[in-house]
C-alpha positions in Angstrom: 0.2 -42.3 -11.9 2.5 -41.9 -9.1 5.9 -43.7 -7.9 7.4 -44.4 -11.0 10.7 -45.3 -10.3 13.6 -45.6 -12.5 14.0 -49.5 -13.8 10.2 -50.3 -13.4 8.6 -49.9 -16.4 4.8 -48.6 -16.1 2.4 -51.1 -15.0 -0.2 -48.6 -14.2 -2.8 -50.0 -17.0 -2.3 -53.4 -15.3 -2.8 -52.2 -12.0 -6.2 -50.7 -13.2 -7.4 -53.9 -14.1 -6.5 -55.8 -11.2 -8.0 -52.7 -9.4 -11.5 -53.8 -10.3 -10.7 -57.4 -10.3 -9.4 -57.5 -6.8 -11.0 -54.0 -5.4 -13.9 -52.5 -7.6 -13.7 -49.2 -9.2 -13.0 -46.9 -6.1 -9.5 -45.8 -7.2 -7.2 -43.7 -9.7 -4.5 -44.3 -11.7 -1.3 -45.8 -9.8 2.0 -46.6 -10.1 3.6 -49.7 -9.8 4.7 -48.7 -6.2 8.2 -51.0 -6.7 11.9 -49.6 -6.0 13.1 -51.8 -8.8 15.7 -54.8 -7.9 17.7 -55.3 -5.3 20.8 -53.0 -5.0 23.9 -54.6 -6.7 25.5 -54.1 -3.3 27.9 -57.5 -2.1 26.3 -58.9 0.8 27.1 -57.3 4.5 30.6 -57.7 5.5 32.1 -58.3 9.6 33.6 -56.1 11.5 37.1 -56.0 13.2 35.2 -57.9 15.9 33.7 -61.0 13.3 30.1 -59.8 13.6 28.0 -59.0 10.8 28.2 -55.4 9.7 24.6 -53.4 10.9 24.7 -49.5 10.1 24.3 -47.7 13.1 23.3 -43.9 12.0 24.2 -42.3 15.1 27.2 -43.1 15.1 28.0 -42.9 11.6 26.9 -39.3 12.0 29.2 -38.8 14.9 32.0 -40.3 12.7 31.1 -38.0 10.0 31.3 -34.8 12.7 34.7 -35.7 13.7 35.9 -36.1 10.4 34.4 -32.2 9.9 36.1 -31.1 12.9 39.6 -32.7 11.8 38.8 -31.0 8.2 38.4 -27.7 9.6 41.1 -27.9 12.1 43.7 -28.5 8.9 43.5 -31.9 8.8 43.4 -33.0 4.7 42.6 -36.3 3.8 45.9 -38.3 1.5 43.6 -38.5 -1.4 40.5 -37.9 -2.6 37.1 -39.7 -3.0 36.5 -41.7 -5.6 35.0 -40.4 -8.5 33.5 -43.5 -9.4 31.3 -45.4 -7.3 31.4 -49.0 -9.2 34.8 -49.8 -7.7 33.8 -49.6 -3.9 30.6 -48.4 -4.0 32.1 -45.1 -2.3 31.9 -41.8 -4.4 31.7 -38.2 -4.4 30.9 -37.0 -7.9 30.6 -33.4 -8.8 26.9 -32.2 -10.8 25.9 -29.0 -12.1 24.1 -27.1 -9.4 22.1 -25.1 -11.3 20.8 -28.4 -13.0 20.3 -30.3 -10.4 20.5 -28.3 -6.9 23.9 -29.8 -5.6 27.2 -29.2 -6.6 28.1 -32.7 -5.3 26.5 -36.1 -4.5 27.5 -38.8 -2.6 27.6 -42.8 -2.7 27.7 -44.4 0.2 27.7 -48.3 0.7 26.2 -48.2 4.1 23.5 -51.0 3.5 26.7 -53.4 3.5 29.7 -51.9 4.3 30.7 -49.1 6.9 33.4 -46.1 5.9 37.2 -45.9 7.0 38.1 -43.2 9.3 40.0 -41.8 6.1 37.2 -42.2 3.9 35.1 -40.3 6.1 37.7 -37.3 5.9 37.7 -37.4 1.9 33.9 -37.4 2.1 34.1 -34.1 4.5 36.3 -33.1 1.9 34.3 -34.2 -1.2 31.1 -32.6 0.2 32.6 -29.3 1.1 31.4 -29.8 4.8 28.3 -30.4 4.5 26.4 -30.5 7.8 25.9 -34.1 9.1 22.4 -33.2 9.3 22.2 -33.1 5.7 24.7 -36.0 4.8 21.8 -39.0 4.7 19.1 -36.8 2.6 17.9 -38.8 -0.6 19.2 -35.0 -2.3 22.5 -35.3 -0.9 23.3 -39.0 -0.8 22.8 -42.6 -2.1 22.8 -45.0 0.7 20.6 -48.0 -0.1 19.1 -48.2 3.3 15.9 -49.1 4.8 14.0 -45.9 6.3 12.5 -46.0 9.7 10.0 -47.4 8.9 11.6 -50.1 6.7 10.5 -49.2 3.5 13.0 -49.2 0.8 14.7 -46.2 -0.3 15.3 -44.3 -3.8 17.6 -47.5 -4.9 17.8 -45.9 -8.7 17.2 -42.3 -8.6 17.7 -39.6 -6.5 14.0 -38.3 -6.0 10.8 -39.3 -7.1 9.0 -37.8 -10.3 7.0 -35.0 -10.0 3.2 -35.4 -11.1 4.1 -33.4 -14.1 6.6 -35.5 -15.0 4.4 -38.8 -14.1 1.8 -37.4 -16.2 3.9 -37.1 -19.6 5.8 -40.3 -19.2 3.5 -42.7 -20.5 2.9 -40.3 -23.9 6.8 -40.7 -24.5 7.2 -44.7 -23.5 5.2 -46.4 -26.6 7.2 -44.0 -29.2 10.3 -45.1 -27.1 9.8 -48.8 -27.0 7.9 -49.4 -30.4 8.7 -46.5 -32.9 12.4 -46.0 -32.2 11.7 -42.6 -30.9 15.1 -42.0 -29.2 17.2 -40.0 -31.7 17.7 -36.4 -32.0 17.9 -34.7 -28.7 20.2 -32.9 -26.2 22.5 -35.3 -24.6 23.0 -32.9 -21.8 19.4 -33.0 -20.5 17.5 -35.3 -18.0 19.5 -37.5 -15.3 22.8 -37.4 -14.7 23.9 -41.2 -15.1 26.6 -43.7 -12.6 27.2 -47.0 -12.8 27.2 -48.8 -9.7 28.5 -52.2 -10.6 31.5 -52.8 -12.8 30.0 -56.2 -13.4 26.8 -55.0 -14.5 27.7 -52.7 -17.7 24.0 -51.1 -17.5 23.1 -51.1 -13.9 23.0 -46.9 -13.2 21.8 -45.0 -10.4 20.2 -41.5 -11.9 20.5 -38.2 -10.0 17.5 -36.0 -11.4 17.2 -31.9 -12.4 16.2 -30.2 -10.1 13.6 -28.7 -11.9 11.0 -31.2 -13.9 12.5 -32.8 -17.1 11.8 -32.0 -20.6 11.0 -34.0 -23.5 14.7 -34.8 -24.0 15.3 -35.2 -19.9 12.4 -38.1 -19.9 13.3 -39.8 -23.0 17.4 -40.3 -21.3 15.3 -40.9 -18.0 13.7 -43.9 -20.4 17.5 -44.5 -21.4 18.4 -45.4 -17.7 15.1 -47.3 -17.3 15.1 -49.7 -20.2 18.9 -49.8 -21.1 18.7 -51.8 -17.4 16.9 -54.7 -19.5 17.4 -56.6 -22.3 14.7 -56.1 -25.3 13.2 -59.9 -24.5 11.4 -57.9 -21.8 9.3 -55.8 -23.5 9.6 -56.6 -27.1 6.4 -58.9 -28.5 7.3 -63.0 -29.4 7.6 -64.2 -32.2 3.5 -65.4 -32.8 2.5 -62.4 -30.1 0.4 -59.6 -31.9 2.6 -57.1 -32.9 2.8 -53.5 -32.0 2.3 -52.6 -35.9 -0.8 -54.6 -35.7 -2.7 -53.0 -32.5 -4.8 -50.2 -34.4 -7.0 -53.1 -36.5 -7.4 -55.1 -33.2 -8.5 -52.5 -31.5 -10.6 -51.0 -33.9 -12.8 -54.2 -33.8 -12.7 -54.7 -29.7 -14.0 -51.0 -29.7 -17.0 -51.7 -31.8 -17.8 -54.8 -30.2 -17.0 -53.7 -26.5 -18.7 -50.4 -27.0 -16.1 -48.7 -25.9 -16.6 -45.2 -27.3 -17.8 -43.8 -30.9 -15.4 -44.4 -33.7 -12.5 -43.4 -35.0 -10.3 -45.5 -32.9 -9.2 -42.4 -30.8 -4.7 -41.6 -30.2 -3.9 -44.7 -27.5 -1.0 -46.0 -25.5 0.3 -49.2 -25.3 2.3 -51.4 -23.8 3.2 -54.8 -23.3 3.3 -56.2 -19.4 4.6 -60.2 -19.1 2.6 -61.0 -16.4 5.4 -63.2 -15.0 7.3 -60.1 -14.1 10.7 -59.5 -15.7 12.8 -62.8 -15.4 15.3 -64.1 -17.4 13.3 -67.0 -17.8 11.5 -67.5 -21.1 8.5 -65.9 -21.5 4.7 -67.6 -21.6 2.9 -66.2 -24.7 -0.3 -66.6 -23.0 0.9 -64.5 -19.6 1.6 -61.7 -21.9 -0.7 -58.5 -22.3 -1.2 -55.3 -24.1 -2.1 -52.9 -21.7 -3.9 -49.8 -23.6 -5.3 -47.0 -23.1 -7.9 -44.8 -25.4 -7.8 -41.6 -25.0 -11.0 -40.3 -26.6 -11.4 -36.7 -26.9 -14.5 -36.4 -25.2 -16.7 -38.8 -23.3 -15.2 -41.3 -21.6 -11.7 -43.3 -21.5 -10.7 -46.7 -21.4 -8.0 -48.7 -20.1 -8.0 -52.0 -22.1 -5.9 -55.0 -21.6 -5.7 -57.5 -24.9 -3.9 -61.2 -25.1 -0.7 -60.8 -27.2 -1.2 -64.0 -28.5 -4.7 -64.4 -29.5 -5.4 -60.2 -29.6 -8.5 -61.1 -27.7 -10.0 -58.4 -25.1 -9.6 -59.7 -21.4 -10.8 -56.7 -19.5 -11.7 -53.2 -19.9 -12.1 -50.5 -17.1 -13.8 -46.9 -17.6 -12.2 -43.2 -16.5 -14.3 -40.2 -16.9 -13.4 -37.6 -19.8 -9.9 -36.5 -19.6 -8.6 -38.7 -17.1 -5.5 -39.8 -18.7 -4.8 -35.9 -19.3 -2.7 -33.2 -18.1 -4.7 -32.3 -14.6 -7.0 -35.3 -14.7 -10.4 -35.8 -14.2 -12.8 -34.1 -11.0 -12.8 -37.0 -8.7 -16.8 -36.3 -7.8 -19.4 -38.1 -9.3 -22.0 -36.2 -11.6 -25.1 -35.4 -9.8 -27.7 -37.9 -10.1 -31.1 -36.9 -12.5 -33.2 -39.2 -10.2 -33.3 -42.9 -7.9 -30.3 -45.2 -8.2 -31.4 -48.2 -10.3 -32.4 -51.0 -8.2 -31.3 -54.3 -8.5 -33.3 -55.9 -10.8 -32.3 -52.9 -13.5 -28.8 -53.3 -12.6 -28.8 -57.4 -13.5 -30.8 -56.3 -16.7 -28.1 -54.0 -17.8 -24.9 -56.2 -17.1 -27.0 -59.2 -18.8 -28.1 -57.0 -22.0 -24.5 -55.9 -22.2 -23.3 -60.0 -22.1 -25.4 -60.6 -24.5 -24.4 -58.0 -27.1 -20.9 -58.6 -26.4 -20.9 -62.8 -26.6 -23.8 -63.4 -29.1 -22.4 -66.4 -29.9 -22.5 -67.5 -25.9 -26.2 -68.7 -25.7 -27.3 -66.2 -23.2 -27.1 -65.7 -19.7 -26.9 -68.8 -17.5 -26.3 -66.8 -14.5 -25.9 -63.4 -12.7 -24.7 -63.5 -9.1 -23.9 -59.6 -7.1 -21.3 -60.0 -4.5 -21.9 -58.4 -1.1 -22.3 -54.8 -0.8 -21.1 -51.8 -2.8 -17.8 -50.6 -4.3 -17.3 -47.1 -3.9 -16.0 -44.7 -6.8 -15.1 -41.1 -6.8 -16.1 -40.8 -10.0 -19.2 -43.0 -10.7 -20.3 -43.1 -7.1 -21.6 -46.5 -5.6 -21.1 -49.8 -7.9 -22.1 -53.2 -8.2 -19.8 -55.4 -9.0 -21.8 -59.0 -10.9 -20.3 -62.0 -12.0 -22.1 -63.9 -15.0 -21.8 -67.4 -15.9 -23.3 -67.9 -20.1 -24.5 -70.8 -21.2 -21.4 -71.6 -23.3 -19.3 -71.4 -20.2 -17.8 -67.8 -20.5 -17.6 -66.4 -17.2 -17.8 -62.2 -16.7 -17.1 -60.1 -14.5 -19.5 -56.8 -14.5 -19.5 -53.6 -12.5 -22.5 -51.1 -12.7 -22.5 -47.5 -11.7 -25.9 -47.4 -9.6 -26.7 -43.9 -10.4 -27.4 -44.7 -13.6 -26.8 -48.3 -14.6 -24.1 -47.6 -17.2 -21.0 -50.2 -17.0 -17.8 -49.2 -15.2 -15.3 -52.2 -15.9 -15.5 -56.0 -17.4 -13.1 -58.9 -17.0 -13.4 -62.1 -19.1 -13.1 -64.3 -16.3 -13.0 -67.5 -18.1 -13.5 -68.7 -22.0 -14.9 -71.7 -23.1 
């Protein structure tokens, strides 16, 4: 579960199932890969000559190393940086290094705007000299531009999470969202937090420890990332199933699914609007409950449920203790004998229809698409899509080692 950035919440489970809608089972849990929106920043400004403002980084850098040479040859700046970077977007703020490895960070509004000579001198100032070699580093500096390679920078935060950190997130977010679970720890832990906009009372950028975060460090880290949005986001409808009601819902889509042997097992869960986060109103039926079940032993299952009917619309297998601390052993288990051929594969994806959707009529239709869908941890699959005779469509994928089901999506509903 990698990538998660500050102001995105965790669309990992969704990205699962559009894994093996859109790509089979071949890949792992992953983040949602986004840098969160677009940096409050105004829009670029001209120069002295009229043309639009373009960072140029060698010769910001050569700026920057004359400003060091006038520092050190005795040359203060009139004032100080600002302390605050919502006012110009300019900023040198002063952190705790033993917290979080600098003793000052800087904000510099360089995807719109360039520096003054005499800002440039207050930041050699602010920074203590730091080399200009060093200025531009994510570690060092906020600057909101593109890389080389035009991918977007660290908009929100000042480095990514660590996999430890990645791995213990989505334990803390339900509590956080659905259970109140924010009281009651050290104010002093986790990200230090800046506004950026004094229009935008909740827009922060986060410099992180160091050293991973704790309990209390995620749980302000969560501060940052849903204080950004109002509750509409990710707070059910009115008519949606409710958080409160999830464990009898899933009870029964376990049992009929066959997704593991009871009791329900400890889950997580979430609600993704599959519109994205607008501030337009929200479509009931775009809305999901992305879960995961996190059975003790045999496998686990990501499972994504309607929040306004509570129906199942897709489930996708992990091996045991995927969802844990480590993960799973990304190497399929070696096979006892022949993969199953065809024929047994359509017989298992069409017994499994017909257990599920007894009410259906049977199986009208069972079509394989081309070729296999590779998976680290089931080895080759087939993925089928199955057309009943009530007009529920499926689709199926089969581990061909041993037949046994991967991942289903409800295609379509009568």
């Amino acid at each position: 579960m990698k990538n998660h950035k500050l102001f995105c919440p965790d669309y990992v489970l969704f990205s699962l199932i559009l894994l093996f809608i859109l790509g089979g089972c071949s890949g792992g849990p992953a983040g949602s890969g986004a840098s969160g929106p677009p940096s409050p920043a105004a829009s670029p400004e001209q120069t002295a000559s009229g043309e639009p403002y373009e960072f140029d980084r060698g010769d910001f850098l050569a700026r920057y190393q004359e400003a060091l040479d006038r520092l050190s040859q005795g040359a203060p700046p009139r004032n100080p940086a600002p302390a605050d970077p919502a006012g110009t977007g300019f900023a040198v703020v002063s952190l705790d290094q033993e917290v979080y490895g600098v003793s000052r960070f800087a904000f510099l509004p360089l995807s719109w705007r360039d520096l003054t000579d005499e800002e440039l001198l207050s930041l050699a100032a602010g920074m203590d000299g730091l080399p200009a070699g060093d200025l531009l580093k994510p570690s060092h500096s906020r600057t909101g531009l593109q890389d080389s390679a035009g991918e977007l920078p660290l908009l929100r935060q000042s480095r990514e999470l660590s996999p430890g950190e990645e791995s213990r997130l989505p334990f803390l977010e339900p509590g956080y969202l659905y259970e109140g679970n924010r009281q009651d720890r050290d104010p002093e832990e986790g990200p230090a937090l800046f506004r950026l906009s004094p229009e935008e009372e909740k827009e922060f950028f986060a410099v992180l420890p160091a050293e991973d975060m704790s309990g209390d460090g995620l749980l302000r880290y969560l501060d940052a990332v849903y204080g950004n949005m109002p509750n509409s986001y990710w707070i059910p409808l009115e008519g949606e199933l409710a958080y409160e009601e999830l464990p009898g819902v899933l009870e029964e889509a376990a049992d009929r699914f066959q997704l593991g042997a009871p009791p329900l097992p400890p889950y997580l869960a979430l609600l993704v609007p599959m519109d994205g986060l607008t501030e337009e109103p929200r479509d009931p039926s775009r809305d999901y409950w992305m879960v995961t079940l996190l059975y003790p032993s045999g496998s686990q299952y990501a499972v994504s449920l309607r929040a306004d009917t509570g129906e199942l619309s897709a489930w996708v297998r992990w091996p045991q203790g995927f969802y844990m601390d480590g993960g799973a052993s990304a190497s399929p288990a070696a096979s006892s004998g022949a993969a199953r051929s065809e024929e047994e594969l359509q017989a298992s994806v069409a017994a499994y229809a017909a257990e599920v959707f007894p009410q259906s009529g049977g199986v009208l239709s069972i079509r394989g698409e081309d070729g296999e869908v590779p998976s680290p941890y089931f080895g080759p699959c087939r993925r089928f899509t199955l057309e009943l005779e009530d007009g529920t469509s499926l689709l199926l994928t089969a581990a061909k080692q041993d037949g046994s089901l991967c991942a289903m999506t409800v295609l379509q509903t009568p």
